[in-house]
C-alpha positions in Angstrom: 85.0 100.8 93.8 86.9 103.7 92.8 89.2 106.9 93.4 91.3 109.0 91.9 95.2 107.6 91.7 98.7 109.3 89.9 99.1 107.4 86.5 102.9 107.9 85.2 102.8 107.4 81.3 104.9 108.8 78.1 104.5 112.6 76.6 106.2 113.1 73.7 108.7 110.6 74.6 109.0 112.0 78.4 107.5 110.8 81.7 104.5 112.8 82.5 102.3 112.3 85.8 98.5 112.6 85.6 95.5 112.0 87.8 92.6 109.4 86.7 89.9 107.6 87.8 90.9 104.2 88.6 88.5 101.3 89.2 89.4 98.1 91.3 88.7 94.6 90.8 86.7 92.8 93.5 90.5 91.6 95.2 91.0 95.7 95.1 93.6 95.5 92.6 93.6 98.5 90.5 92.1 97.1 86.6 90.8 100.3 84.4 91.0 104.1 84.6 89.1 106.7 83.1 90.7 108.3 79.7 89.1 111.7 81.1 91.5 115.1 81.7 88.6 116.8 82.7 88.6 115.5 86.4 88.4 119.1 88.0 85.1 119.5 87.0 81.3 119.5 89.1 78.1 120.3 89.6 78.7 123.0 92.0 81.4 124.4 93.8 80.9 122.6 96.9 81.0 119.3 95.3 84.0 120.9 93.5 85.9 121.1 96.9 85.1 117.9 97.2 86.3 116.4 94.7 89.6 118.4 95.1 89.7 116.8 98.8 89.3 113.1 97.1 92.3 114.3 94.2 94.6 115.3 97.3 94.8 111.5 98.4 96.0 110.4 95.3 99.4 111.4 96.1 99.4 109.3 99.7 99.3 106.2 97.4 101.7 104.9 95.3 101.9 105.9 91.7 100.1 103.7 89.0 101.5 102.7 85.5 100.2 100.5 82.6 102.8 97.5 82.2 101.2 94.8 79.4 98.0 96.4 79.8 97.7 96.2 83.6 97.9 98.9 86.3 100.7 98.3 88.7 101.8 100.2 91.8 105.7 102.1 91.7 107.9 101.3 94.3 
């Protein structure tokens, strides 16, 4: 499974918020995103709303960031 989640990481020494892929373990726990910046991209403009509609419930969820290699949720 996957969707698109808010990853907080490091710019030039300064927080910076992105959106990625993530992927889920079976247990749903969050394991691996996507490297891609490019997620605003499709085949066609519907599926381009689309995907916008899937980006905009990213920010209902809590905010991911890498700690030793794993993805874990901001309180």
């Amino acid at each position: 499974m996957w969707n698109y989640r808010v990853l907080k990481g490091k710019q030039n020494g300064s927080d910076c918020y992105e959106i990625h892929e993530v992927y889920y373990d079976e247990d749903g726990k969050p394991r691996a995103w996507a490297e891609s910046h490019n997620v605003l991209i499709d085949d066609g403009l519907d599926e381009l709303k689309e995907t916008y509609d899937y980006i905009q419930n990213a920010f209902k969820m809590p905010v991911l960031e890498e700690v030793d290699g794993k993805l874990v949720e901001l309180k």
